[in-house]
C-alpha positions in Angstrom: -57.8 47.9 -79.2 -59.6 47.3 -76.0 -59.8 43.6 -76.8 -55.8 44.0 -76.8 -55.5 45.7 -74.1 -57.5 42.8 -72.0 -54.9 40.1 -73.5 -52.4 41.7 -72.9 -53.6 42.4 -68.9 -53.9 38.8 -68.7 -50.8 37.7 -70.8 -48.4 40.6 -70.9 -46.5 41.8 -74.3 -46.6 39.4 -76.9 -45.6 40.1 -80.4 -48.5 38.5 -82.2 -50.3 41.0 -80.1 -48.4 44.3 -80.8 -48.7 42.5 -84.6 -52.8 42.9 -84.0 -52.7 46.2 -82.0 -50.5 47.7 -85.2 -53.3 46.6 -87.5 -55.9 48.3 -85.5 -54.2 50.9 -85.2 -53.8 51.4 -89.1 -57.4 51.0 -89.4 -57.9 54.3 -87.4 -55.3 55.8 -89.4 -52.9 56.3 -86.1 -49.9 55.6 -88.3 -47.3 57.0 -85.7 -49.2 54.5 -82.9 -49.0 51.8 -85.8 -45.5 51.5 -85.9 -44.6 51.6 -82.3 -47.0 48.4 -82.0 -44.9 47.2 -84.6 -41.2 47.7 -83.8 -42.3 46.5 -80.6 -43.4 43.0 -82.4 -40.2 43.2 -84.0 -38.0 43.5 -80.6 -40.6 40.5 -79.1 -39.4 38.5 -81.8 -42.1 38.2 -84.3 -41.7 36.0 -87.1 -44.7 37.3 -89.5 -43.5 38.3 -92.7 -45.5 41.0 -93.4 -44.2 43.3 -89.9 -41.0 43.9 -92.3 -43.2 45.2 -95.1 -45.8 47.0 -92.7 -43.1 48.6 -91.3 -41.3 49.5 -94.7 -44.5 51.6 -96.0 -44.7 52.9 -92.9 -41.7 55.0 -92.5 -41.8 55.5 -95.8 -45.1 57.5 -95.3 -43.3 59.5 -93.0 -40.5 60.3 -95.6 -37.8 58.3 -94.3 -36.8 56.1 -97.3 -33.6 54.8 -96.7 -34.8 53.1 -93.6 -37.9 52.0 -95.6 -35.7 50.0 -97.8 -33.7 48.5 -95.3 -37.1 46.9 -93.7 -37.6 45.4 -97.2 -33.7 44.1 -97.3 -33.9 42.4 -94.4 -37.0 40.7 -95.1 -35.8 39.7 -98.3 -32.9 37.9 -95.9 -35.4 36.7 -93.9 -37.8 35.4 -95.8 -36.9 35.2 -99.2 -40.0 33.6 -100.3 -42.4 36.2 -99.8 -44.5 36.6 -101.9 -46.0 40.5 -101.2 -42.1 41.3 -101.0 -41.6 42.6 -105.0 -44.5 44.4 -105.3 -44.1 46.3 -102.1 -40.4 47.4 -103.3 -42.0 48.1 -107.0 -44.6 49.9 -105.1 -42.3 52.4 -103.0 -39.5 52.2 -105.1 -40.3 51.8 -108.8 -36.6 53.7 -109.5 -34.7 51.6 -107.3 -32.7 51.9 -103.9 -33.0 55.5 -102.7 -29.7 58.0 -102.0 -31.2 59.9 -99.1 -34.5 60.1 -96.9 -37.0 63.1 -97.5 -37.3 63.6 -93.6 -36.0 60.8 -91.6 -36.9 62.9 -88.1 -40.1 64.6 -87.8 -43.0 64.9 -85.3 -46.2 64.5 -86.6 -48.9 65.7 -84.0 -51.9 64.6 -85.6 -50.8 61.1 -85.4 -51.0 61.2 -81.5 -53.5 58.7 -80.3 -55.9 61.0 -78.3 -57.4 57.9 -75.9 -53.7 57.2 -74.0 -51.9 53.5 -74.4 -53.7 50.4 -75.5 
């Protein structure tokens, strides 16, 4: 994290590097932190195929499941060629598309990085 937050001094926001501050931040288990980085990639326009499915088991940690498949929709529109795509689906959704989202909305205070921005 602090060698992103020195690019990103230098270079400003980037997707590639919200991409790599998302992985470090799953590697410390900062999953609310993780996907911030990421929907931030995804609004700089990143074109790695594996934000959409980061993203997917993300929320879907947090319970919201309908959103969770509509990251893994869009990267089957996007890149259709994927090759981690099927078995993430399989993975979080082994009965198919969900009806409803176990809790779309919740605050999760433990995820709260404690050492401010990156």
């Amino acid at each position: 994290l602090e060698a992103c937050k020195s690019l990103y001094k230098s270079f400003g926001p980037h997707a590639d590097l919200y991409c790599l501050a998302g992985d470090a931040y799953v590697r410390l288990k900062l999953f609310g932190d993780a996907e911030t980085a990421y929907f931030s990639a995804l609004l700089l326009g990143s074109s790695d195929p594996s934000l959409l499915s980061n993203l997917a088991n993300l929320v879907h940690m947090r319970g919201d499941q309908l959103l969770s498949y509509s990251f893994l929709e869009l990267s089957s529109k996007k890149t259709p060629d994927f090759k981690h795509l099927k078995s993430v689906r399989n993975s979080l959704f082994p009965n198919g598309k969900p009806t409803s989202s176990s809790t779309p909305f919740q605050y999760n205070a433990d995820q709260i990085a404690t050492n401010g921005h990156f």
